[in-house]
C-alpha positions in Angstrom: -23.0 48.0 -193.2 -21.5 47.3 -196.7 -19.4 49.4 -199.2 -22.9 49.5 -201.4 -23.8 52.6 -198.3 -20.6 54.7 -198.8 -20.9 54.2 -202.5 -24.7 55.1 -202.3 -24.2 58.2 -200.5 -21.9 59.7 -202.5 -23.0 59.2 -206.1 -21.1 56.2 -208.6 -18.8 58.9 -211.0 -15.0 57.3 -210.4 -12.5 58.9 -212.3 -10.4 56.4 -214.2 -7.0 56.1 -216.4 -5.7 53.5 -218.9 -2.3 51.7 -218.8 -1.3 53.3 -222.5 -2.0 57.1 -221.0 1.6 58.3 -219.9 2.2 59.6 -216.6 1.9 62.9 -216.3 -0.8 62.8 -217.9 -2.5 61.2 -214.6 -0.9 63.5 -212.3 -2.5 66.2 -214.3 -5.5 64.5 -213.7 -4.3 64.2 -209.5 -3.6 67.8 -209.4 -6.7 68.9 -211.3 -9.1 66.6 -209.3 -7.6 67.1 -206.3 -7.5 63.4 -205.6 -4.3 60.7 -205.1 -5.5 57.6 -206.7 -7.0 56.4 -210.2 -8.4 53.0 -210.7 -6.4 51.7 -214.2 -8.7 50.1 -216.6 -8.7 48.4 -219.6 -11.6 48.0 -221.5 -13.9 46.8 -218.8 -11.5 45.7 -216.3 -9.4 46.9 -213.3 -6.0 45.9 -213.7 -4.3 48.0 -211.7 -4.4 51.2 -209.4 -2.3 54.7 -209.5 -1.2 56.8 -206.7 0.8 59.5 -205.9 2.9 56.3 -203.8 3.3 54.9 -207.5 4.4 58.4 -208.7 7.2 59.1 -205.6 8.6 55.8 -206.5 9.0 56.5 -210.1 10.5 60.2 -209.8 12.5 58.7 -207.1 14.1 56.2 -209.4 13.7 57.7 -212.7 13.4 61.6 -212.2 11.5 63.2 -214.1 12.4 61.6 -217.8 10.0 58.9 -215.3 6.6 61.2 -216.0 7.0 59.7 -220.1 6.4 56.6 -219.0 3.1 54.4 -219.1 1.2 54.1 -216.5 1.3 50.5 -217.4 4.8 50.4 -216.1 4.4 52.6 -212.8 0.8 51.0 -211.3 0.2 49.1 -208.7 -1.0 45.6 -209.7 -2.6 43.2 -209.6 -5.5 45.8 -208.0 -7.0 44.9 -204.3 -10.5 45.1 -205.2 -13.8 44.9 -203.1 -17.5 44.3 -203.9 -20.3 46.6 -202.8 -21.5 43.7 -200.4 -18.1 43.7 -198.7 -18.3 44.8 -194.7 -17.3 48.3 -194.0 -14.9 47.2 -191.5 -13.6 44.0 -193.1 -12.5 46.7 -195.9 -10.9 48.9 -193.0 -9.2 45.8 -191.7 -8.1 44.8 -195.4 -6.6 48.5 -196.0 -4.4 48.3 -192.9 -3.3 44.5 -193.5 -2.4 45.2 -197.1 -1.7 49.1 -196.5 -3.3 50.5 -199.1 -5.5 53.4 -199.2 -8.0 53.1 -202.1 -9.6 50.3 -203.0 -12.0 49.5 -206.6 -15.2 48.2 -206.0 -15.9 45.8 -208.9 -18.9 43.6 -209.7 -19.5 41.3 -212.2 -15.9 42.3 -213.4 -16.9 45.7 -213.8 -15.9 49.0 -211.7 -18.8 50.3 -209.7 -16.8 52.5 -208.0 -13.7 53.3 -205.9 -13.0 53.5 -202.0 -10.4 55.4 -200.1 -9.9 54.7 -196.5 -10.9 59.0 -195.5 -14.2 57.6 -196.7 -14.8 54.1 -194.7 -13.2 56.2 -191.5 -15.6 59.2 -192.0 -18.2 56.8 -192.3 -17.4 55.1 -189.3 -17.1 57.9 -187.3 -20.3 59.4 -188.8 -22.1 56.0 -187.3 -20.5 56.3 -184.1 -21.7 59.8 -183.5 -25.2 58.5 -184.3 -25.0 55.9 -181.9 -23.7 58.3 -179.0 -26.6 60.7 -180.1 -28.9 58.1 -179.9 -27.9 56.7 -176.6 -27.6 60.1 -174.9 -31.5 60.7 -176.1 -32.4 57.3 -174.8 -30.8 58.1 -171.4 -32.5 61.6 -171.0 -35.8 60.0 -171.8 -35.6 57.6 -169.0 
C-alpha cells in the first residue's frame, strides 16, 4: 500500500502558500480551511511547510508584530517530502522519527499532493477493519 491510495481516494486539490505571503495571511487561510498545515511553494517547488507549530513558535517569540512577517522566515525547511510510491507505513514510521505531521508528496519535483498523519492512521485502521471483517467471514464460512 503506497501514498498513490490515500492520495487517490481523496481527490489531488492541496492548498498551498508562497514564502513572500505574510503570515497571517496563512492563518487566515488555517482558520478558513480548517486545516493546520500548508505546503510552501515557489514556483514549482516545495521548499518548505507551515503549521500552526511554525505559527506558536513565532507568536511565542515575536507576539503578534510576528503575524507581518513572511512565511519565508517562519516555515519549516528544508520540507520532508514523500513520493506517491512511498509505503504507507514507511511514511507512518518517517512521521514519528522525524515528528512531523504532514508530509508533501512530490514527483518529478512537482507537488502532487500533501499527507497528514490523521490520514495514513485512518487509513490503516480502515485496512485493519477490513482484514478483521474478512477473517470473521472466512471463519463463519468454515
Amino acid at each position: 500500500m503506497t501514498i498513490s491510495l490515500i492520495l487517490e481516494n481523496r481527490g489531488q486539490d492541496t492548498i498551498t502558500a508562497s514564502p513572500d505571503m505574510k503570515v497571517h495571511e496563512v492563518v487566515r487561510i488555517f482558520a478558513e480551511k480548517r486545516i493546520g498545515a500548508v505546503p510552501i511553494i515557489d514556483g514549482i517547488e516545495v521548499v518548505g511547510i507551515m503549521s500552526e507549530r511554525d505559527l506558536v513558535h513565532l507568536v511565542a517569540e515575536h507576539g503578534k508584530d510576528g503575524l507581518e512577517k513572511p512565511v519565508s522566515d517562519v516555515m519549516t525547511s528544508p520540507p520532508i517530502t514523500v513520493d506517491p510510491n512511498y509505503k504507507i507505513l514507511s511514511a507512518l514510521g518517517l512521521m514519528t522519527r522525524r515528528r512531523v505531521r504532514h508530509l508533501p508528496v512530490v514527483e518529478g519535483g512537482k507537488l502532487v499532493g500533501f499527507v497528514s498523519i490523521g490520514d495514513l492512521v485512518k487509513h490503516r485502521m480502515d485496512r485493519i477493519e477490513q482484514d478483521a471483517r474478512a477473517m470473521r467471514d472466512y471463519i463463519q464460512a468454515v
